[in-house]
N, C-alpha and C positions, 0 to 999 in steps of 0.2 A: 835493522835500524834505519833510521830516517836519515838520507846521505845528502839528498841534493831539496833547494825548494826556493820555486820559482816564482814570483806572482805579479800579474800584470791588470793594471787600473780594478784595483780593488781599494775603494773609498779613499785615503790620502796617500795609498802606497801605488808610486808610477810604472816604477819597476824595480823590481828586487830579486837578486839572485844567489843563495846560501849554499854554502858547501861545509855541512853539519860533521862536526868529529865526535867519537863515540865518547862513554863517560859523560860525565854531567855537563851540561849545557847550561849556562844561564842567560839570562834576558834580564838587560836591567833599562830606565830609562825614569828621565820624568814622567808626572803625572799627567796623561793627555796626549801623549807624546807616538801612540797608535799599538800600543802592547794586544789592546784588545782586536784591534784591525786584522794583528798577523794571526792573532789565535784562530778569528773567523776564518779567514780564506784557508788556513792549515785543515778546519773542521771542514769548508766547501769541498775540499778534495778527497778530504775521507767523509763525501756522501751525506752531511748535514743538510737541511731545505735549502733549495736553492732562493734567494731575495734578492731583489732587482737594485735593492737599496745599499746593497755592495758592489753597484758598478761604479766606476770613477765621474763626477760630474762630467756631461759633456764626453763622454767616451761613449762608444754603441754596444764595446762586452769587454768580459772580464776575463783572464787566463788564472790557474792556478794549477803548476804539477809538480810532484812530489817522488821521487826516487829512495827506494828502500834497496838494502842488501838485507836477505833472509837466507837462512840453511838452507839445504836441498830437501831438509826432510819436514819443512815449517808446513802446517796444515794450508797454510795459504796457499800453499803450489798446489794442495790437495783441489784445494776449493778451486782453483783453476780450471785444473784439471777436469773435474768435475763437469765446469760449463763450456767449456773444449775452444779455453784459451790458451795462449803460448803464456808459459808457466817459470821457460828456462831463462837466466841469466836476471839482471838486473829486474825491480819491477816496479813499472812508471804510472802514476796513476793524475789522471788531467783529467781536469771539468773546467767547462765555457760557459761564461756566464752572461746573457743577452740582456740589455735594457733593460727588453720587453719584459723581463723573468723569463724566458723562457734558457734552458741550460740542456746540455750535451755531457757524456760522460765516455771517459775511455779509460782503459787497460792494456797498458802495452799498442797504443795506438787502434787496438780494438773496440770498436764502442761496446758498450754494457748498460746495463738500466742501474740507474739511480740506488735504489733498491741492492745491487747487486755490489756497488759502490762500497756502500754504505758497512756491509758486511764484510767486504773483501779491508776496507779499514779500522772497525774494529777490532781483526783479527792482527792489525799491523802496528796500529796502535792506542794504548790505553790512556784515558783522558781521565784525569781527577779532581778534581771542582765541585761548587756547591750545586751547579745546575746539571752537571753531566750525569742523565740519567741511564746511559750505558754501561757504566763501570760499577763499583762496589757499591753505588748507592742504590742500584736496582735489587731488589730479591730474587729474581729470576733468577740470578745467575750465583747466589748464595750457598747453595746445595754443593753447585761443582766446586765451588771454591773451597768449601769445608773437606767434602772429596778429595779434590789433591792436595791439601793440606794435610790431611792425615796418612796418604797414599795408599787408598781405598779405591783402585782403580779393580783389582782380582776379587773384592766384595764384590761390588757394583757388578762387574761381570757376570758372578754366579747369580745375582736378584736375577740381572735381568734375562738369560738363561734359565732360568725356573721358570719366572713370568711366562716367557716365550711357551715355553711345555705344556703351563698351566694352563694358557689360552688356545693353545692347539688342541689340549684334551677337551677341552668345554665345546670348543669349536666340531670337532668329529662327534661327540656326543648329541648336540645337538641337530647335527646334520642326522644321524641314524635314528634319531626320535624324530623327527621330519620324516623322513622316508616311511618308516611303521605306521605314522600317522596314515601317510598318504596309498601306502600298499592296505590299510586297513579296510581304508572307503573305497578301495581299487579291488578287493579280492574274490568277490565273485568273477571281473573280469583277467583277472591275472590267473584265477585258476582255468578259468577256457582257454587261455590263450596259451595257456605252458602246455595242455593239452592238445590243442589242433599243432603244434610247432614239432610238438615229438610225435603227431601223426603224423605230420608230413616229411619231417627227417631230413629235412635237404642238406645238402652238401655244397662246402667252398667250392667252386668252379662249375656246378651241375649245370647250370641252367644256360652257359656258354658251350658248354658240351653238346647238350639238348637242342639250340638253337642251332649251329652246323648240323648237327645230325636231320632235325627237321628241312633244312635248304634243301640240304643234299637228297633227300626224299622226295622232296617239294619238284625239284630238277629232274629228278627220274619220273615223278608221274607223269611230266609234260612230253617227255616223250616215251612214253613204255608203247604205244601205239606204233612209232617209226621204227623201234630196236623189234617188236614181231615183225612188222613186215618184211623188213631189213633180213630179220634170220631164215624167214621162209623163202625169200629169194635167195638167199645164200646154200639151201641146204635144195633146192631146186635147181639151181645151177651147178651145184656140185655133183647133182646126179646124174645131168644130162652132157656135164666133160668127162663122167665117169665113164656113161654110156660109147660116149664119142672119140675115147684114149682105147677100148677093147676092141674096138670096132679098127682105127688102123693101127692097130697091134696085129692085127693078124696081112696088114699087108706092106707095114712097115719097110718089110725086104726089099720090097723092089723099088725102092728108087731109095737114093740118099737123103732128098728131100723132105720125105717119109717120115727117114728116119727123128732127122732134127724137130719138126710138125710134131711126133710124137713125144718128144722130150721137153717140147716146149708146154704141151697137155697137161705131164706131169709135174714139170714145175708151177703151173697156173693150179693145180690140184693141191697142192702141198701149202701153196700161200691161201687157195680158199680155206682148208682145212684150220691158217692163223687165223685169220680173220674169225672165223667162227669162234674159235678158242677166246679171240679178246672182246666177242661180243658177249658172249658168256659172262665173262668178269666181270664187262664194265654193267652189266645188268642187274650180277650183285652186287658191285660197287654202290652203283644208284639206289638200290634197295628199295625201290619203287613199291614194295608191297602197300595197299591200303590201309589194313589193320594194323600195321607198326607202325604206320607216319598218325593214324590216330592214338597210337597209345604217346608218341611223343609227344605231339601236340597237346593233348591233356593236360601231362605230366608241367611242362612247360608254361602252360597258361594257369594250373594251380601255382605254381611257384612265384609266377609274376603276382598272382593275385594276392597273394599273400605278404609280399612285396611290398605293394601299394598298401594293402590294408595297416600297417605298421610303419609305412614312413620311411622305408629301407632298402637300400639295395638287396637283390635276391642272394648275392652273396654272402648277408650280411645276417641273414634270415639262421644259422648255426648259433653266433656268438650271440643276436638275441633271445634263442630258445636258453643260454649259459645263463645269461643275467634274469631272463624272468624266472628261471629255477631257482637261482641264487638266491632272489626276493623275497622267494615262495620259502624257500629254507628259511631265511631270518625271519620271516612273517610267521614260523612256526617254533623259531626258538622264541618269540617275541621278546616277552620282559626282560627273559635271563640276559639276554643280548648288551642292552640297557643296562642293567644291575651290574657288568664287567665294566663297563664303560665309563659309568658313575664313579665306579670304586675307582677307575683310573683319573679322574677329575680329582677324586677327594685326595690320591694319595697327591698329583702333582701339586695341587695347592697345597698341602701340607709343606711339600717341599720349599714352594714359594716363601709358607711363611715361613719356616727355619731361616731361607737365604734371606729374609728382611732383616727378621731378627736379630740374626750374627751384624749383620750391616749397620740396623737402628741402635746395636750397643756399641759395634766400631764407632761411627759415626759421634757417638756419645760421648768418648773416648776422646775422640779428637776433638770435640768443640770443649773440652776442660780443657786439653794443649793449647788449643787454639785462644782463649778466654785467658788462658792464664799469658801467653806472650804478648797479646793485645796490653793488659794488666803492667806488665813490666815496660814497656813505651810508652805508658801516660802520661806519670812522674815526669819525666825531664822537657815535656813539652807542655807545661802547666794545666795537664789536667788532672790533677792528681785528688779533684774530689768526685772528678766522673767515674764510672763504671760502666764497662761493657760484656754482654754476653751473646753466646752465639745459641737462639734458641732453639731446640724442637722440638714440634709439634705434628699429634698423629693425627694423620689423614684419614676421612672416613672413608669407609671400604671402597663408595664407588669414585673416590680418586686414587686410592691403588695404582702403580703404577711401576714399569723396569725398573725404576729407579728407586722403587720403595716404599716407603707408608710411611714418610713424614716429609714436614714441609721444616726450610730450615730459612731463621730470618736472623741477620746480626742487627744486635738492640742495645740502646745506651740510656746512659742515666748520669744526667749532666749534672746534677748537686744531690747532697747527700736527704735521701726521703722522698728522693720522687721516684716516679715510676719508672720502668724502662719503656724504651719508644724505639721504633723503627728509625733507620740512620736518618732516612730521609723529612723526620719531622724533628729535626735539631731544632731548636732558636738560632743558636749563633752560628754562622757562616763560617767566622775565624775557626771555631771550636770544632766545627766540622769537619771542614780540609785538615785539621790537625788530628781528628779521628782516622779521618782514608788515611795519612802518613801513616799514623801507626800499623793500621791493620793492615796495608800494604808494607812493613817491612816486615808483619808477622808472618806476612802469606809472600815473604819475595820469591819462594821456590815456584812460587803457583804463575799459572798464565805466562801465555807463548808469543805475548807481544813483544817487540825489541825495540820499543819505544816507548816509554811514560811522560806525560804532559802533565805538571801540578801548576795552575793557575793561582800566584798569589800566597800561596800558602799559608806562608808569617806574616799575613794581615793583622796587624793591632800585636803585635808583638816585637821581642827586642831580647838584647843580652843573652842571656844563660840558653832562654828558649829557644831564639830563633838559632843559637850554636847548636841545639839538638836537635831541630829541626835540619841544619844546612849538614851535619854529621848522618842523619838519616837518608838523605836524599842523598851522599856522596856513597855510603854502603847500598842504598838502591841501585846506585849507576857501577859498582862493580858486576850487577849482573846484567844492566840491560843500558841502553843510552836513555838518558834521563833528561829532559827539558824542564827547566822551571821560571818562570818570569817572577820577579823578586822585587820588595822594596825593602829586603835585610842586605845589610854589608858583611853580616857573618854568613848567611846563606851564598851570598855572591863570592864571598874567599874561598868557597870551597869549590868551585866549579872547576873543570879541567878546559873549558873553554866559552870566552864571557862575551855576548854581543852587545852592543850598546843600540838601542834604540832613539833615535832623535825624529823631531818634527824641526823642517823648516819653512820660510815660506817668503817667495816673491816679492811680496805685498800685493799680488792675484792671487795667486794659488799656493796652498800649506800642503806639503809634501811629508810621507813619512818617508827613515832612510833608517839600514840599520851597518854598524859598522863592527867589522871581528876585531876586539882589542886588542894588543901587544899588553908586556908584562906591564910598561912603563904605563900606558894609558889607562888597563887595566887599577893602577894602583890612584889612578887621578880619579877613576870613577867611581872607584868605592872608598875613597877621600870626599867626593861630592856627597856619598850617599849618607856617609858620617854626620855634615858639617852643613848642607845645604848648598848654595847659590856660591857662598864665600867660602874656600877650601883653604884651610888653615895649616901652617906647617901641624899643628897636632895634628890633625886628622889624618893626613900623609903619613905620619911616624905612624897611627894605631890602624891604617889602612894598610900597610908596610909589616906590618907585625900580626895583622888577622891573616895577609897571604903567607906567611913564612911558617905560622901554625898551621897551613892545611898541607 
């Protein structure tokens, strides 16, 4: 609900600062007296156009902000959320209003676009009037209201769950008659190509395989020339320390020195013998032979060419031989492919249309409830020769849609023999706002605003009526805080808390003010509203006696 509201040099209001209690709100005030002032800046904050023609003369801008308490679970924290604002605690919503026109917008002191404004307020609060084309006088918003009024939320779910199905089956369908198409004009080249791909057979990681292997080749041939030479000198020297270890072996004996000399022979024999041992290896190692580093290189340079021809990593050359086969398969189931596919469109739309169906006879269901509640609120608020209905109407196939196959409008019929008409082409104004009361008390369960605005209401009305009126709006504000600016004194007796609106002025400058009544003052104002200018002890008594009935 709407708790705090602030607004600063907006047209004859200088500064004003409200601390709104829940239950029914009234607003009462002379004629002129700036009722319509607080309505605008209340609508500049919940994101109406900004005009420059509501800054205060002689001021450079204009302030208005407005403080709600809402659940934890109100969609508005959603929509916060959403655009990844701070959502927790209190939620303050301000717009600055420039000379120039030009205006600024925030949320929680976070700026937002206008736009965003605008939604995040009528999500907060509901405005009812002859001009408010947001609320129940729009059709847009006719369907959901029918919806929750019947509580048709698990219908609604399952349409639009079918839908969902039915457009995904059309959707893959389509995509796989795409593809046939396209493998059709493609199939001389897709059968070559499924053919060279399992002649060539490659394998995940080969051609990294192939690549080291070819180096390592590539490194052995550059020196296979040094490792000969290298081993003929090795196997030359080892025969001439062989020669040269027999030779003082047989004279060893005679000195000690000899001896050592010769031992030292044999260990220089033993290390040439390693050496040759790891020249050996590393010569297989290298695998220098010519004929395998060509069969590598080959194999390697088809793989890349293959590679390139296709667009593809060489590794990638396996999983696309899988899917051109794949293609090649369904390019030879063709139709029957299709004909599965088909059959799976026809059944989910089938489906679809059962889940309208149930929905369009729900729905049907509910606008006789709904028609007949509307019906029973006309009577005591003097429209008891109008008639209202909630109509609908089937959509053609290509507006279909989650939400259904029909369009739903509420439609009235203001004397007896005319036609019915959309709410929005009423004649009478008074008759109107007296139409949204009713169908807002018929739909009070519905919408998650915790704020209603009824501008005027019980214009051109009095007595009996405007008691059923200020009786309606007291049972609205059981469920939500209810605002309503009044020139009824039976509408005003019933509010749980009454402001009085006044204009004053300097003799320069006319100020609006507005003031929270006490009971006493309270019962002087709706004595004024009885009597006029001159307040008469009657009025007081039957002022005094309207408040003790509510």
């Amino acid at each position: 609900m709407l708790t705090g509201l602030a607004i600063q040099n907006i047209v004859l209001i200088e500064a004003l600062a409200l601390d709104l209690a829940p239950g029914l709100v009234v607003l009462t005030g002379e004629t002129g007296a700036g009722k319509s002032i607080l309505l605008d800046a209340l609508g500049l904050v919940l994101g109406n156009r900004a005009d420059a023609g509501l800054v205060r003369a002689g001021c450079e801008a204009a302030r208005v902000v407005a403080e709600f308490e809402v659940a934890a679970d109100h969609p508005v924290r959603a929509l916060l959320a959403e655009h990844e604002l701070d959502g927790d605690g209190p939620i303050i919503l301000r717009r600055q209003l420039k000379a120039d026109g030009g205006s600024r917008a925030f949320v929680n002191d976070q700026p937002v676009s206008a736009a965003l404004l605008r939604e995040l307020g009528g999500a907060l609060v509901e405005i009812h009037g002859q001009h408010d084309e947001r609320g129940l006088l729009s059709p847009k918003g006719h369907r959901a209201l029918l919806d929750q009024f019947g509580g048709l939320g698990g219908a609604v779910a399952d349409c639009r769950t079918a839908w969902t199905a039915w457009k995904a089956a059309e959707a893959e369908a389509q995509a796989a008659r795409a593809r046939l198409a396209e493998d059709q004009r493609d199939r001389e080249w897709l059968d070559h190509a499924v053919a060279e791909l399992q002649a060539l057979a490659a394998q995940v990681g080969e051609e990294g395989e192939l690549a080291l292997a070819r180096a390592a080749m590539q490194k052995g041939a550059r020196i296979a020339d040094d490792l000969a030479a290298v081993a003929g000198q090795l196997t030359t020297g080892s025969a001439t320390l062989a020669q040269a270890a027999r030779r003082l072996d047989r004279i060893s004996g005679e000195h000690d020195l000899l001896a050592e000399a010769l031992a030292a022979l044999d260990r220089a024999l033993v290390e040439a013998g390693e050496a040759e041992t790891r020249l050996i290896e590393a010569t297989q190692a290298l695998d220098a032979d010519p004929a395998r580093l060509e069969q590598v290189e080959a194999r390697l340079f088809e793989l890349r060419a293959m590679a390139r021809k296709h667009k593809v990593e060489a590794d990638a050359l396996p999983a696309l031989a899988e899917t051109l086969q794949a293609r090649a398969a369904a390019l030879v189931a063709g139709e029957g492919g299709l004909v599965a596919l088909d059959a799976a469109v026809a059944a989910a739309e089938a489906a679809y249309g059962r889940a309208a169906a149930q929905l369009s006879a729900a729905r049907t269901a509910a606008a006789a409830r709904l028609d007949s509640a509307v019906a029973g609120e006309l009577a005591p608020l003097k429209l008891d020769t109008a008639r209202f209905r909630t109509a609908l109407a089937a959509l053609p196939v290509s507006d279909w849609g989650p939400e259904g196959q029909e369009r739903v409008e509420f439609e009235i019929a203001t004397n007896p023999g005319a036609d019915f008409a959309p709410l929005m082409k009423i004649a009478s104004g008074g008759e109107l706002s007296r139409f949204i009361l009713a169908l807002k008390v018929a739909l009070a369960s519905t919408g998650s605003a915790g704020t209603m605005i009824f501008d005027e209401i019980d214009r051109g009305v009095g007595g009996a009526v405007a008691s059923a009126i200020g009786e309606r709006l007291a049972r609205l504000a059981g469920q939500a805080q209810v605002l309503v600016v009044t020139h009824s004194p039976q509408v005003a007796a019933r509010g749980h808390s009454h402001w009085r609106i006044e204009k004053a002025s300097d003799g320069s400058m006319a100020r609006t003010n507005l003031a929270l009544l006490d009971a006493a003052a309270r019962q002087e104002e709706i004595a004024r509203m009885l009597s006029g200018a001159d307040v008469t002890p009657e009025a007081r008594a039957q002022a005094r006696r309207l408040l003790e009935g509510d």
